[in-house]
N, C-alpha and C positions, 0 to 999 in steps of 0.2 A: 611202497610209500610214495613213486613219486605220481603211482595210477590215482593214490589219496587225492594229492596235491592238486593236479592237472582238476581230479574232477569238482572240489572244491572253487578252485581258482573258475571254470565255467561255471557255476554254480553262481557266483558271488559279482562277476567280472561286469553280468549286465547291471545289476543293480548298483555297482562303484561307477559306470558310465553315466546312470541316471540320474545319480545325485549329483555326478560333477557337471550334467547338461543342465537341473535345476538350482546352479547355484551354489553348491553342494551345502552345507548348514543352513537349517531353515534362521531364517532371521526373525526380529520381534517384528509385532504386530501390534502397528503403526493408525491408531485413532485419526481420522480424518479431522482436519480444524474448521472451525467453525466458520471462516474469514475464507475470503474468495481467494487472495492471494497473499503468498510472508511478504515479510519485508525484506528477501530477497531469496534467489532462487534452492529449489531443496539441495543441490548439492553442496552448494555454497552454505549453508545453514548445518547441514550434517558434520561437515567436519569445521566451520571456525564458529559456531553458537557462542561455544564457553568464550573464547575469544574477544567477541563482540559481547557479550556480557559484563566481563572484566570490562573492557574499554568504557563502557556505558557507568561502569560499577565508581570506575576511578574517576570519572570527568563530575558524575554527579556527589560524589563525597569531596573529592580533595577541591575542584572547581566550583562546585555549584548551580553546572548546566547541567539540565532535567530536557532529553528529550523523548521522543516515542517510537522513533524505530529500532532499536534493539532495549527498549523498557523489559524487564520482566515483568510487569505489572501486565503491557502490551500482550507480552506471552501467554500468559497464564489467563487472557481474560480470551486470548483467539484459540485456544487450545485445551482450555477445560473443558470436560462432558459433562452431560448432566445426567443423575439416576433416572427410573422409571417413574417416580416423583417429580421431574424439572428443575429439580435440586442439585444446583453443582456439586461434582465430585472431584475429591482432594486429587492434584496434577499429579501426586509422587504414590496416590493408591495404586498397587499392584495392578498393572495391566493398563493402565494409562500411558497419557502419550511423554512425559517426560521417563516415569517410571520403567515402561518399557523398553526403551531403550539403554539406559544409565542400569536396569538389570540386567539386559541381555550382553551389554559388555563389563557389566562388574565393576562400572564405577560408583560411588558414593555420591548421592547429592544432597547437599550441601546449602544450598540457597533459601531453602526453606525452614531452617533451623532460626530464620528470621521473619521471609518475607510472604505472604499470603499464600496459601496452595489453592484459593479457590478466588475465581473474579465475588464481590459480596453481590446477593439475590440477583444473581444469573446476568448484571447488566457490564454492557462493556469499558473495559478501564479507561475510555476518555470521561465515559460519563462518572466514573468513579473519580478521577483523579485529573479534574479539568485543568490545574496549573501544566500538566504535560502537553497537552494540545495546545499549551502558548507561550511556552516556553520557548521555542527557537522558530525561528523562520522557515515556512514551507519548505524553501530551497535545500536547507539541510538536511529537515526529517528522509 
């Protein structure tokens, strides 16, 4: 049994070293954005998005400041793909770039149960939604 064991355990031992040199779990697969640069850096976006969503979410409902750097309108128009058509495709369709990731950790989203999943005929949400581009002063956005 433990001649089993041993040759098992070599058997298996380099490919558990491999997986844990790449990473070990492959992770989702992450859509390139359209926009040169976020509005702030990936790591910082990976983990406080929702965050800063919420904040943006609360200031523009209960306050009434509308601005553009943490917009989802902002998101969704630097981050959506488009089909083999030119046609944007919905941000929450499988394998996209919100999709992909809120799948591969299992969470629910939620924001689109309201607000656009697609920038409309592929153009960018300032030109969609010009009251955001002047709504607050440079210095803020």
């Amino acid at each position: 049994m433990r001649v089993l064991v041993f040759m098992l355990a070599m058997i298996f031992l380099p490919a558990l070293a491999a997986a844990q040199e790449s990473g070990g779990v492959p992770g989702p697969v992450i859509t390139k954005a359209q926009g040169d640069q976020c509005v702030a850096d990936t790591d910082y976006m990976r983990r406080y998005h929702m965050k800063e969503l919420t904040h943006q979410r609360d200031e523009t409902v209960q306050s009434g400041v509308r601005t553009k750097k943490f917009s989802l309108k902002e998101c969704v128009a630097c981050h959506a793909t488009t089909d083999d058509g030119g046609k944007p495709v919905s941000i929450n369709a499988p394998g996209e770039f919100c999709a992909s990731c809120h799948d591969y950790a299992a969470v629910k989203i939620d924001c689109f149960q309201c607000h656009a999943t697609k920038p409309e005929d592929g153009r960018q949400a300032t030109a969609l939604f010009p009251m955001t581009a002047a709504a607050e002063p440079e210095a803020n956005q």
